[in-house]
N, C-alpha and C positions, 0 to 999 in steps of 0.2 A: 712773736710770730705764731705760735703754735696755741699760745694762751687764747689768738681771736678767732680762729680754727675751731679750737675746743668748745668753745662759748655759741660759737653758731651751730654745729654738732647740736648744742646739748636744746638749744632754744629754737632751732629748725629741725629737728631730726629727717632722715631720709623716709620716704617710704620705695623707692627702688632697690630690688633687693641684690640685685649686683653690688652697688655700691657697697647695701648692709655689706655683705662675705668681704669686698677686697677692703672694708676698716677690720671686721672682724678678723679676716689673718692677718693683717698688720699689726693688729692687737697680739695677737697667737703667737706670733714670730718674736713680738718684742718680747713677750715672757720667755719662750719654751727656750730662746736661741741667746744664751747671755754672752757669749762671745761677740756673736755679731752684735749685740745692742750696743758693745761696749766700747767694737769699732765702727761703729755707727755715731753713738754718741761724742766720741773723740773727732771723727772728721764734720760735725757740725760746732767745733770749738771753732771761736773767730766768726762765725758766720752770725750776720748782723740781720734786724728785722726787712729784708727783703722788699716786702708789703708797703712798708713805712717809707723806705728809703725809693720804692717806685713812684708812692705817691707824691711824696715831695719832688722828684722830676718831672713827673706830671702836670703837679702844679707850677712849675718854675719857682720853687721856694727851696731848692737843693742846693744847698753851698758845694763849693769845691769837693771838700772830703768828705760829704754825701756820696757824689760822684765816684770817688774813688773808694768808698767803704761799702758801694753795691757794685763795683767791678770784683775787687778782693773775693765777698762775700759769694758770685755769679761763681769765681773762679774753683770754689767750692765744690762746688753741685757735682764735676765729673767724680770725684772723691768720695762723695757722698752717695752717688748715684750707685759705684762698684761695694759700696760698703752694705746696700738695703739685702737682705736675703733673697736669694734666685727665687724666683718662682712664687715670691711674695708680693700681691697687688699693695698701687702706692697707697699711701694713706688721702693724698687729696685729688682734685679731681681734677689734676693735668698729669700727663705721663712725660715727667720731666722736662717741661716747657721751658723752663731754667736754664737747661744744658745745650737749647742749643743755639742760645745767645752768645755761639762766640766772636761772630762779626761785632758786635756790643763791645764785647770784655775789650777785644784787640784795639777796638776806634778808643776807647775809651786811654788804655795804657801808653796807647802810640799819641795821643791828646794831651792829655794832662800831665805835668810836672809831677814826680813822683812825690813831693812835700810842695802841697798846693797851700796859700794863703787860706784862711776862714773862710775871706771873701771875694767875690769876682773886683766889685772895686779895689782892691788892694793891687791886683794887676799881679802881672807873671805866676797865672793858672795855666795858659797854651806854652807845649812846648816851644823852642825859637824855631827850632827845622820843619813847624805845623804848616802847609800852607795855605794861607786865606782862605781860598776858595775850596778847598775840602772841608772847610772846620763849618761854615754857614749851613 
């Protein structure tokens, strides 16, 4: 996730200079503050490629545990979001647009079987208490 981030950074670079400072002190923070980097780095442990995992539902090519490894992954982000340093702009360029999918996380958990099949054809991905016409 951060590897195709980087790569566009490096082969688009910015020229607005807002942007330049709030990567620049995210850069600044992650050196000077090793504490926080450290619980920083540990609450994005389990957190899965985001990007990947939206576009496969995007595309409707998300299996079950797609679905439920970018609920997990979303359920992240409040974790994440108390770990960045105060008063450090983010490194990309939504201010936590992640966090506040939590109508997402909840339809998603209150949806799907917590040990979903691979696949939808396999059957018993919706919970049995789902009812029909919420789930369409």
């Amino acid at each position: 996730m951060g590897k195709r981030l980087l790569r566009s950074w490096m082969l688009r670079p910015s020229i607005e200079i807002d942007e330049i400072n709030r990567r620049l002190d995210a850069v600044e923070a992650g050196v000077k503050e090793f504490v926080a980097r450290e619980e920083l780095r540990r609450a994005l442990e389990g957190v899965l490629d985001i990007e990947r995992l939206l576009s496969r539902v995007t595309l409707e090519t998300a299996n079950p545990r797609d679905v439920l490894a970018l609920c997990a992954s979303l359920n992240r982000i409040p974790r994440i979001k108390s770990r960045w340093p105060a008063g450090r702009g983010t490194p990309g360029r939504t201010e936590w647009a992640a966090g506040r999918m939590t109508d997402l996380r909840e339809r998603i958990e209150r949806t799907v079987v917590a040990e979903p099949p691979l696949t939808l054809a396999d059957g018993g991905v919706i919970q049995p208490d789902v009812d029909k016409e919420w789930t369409i």
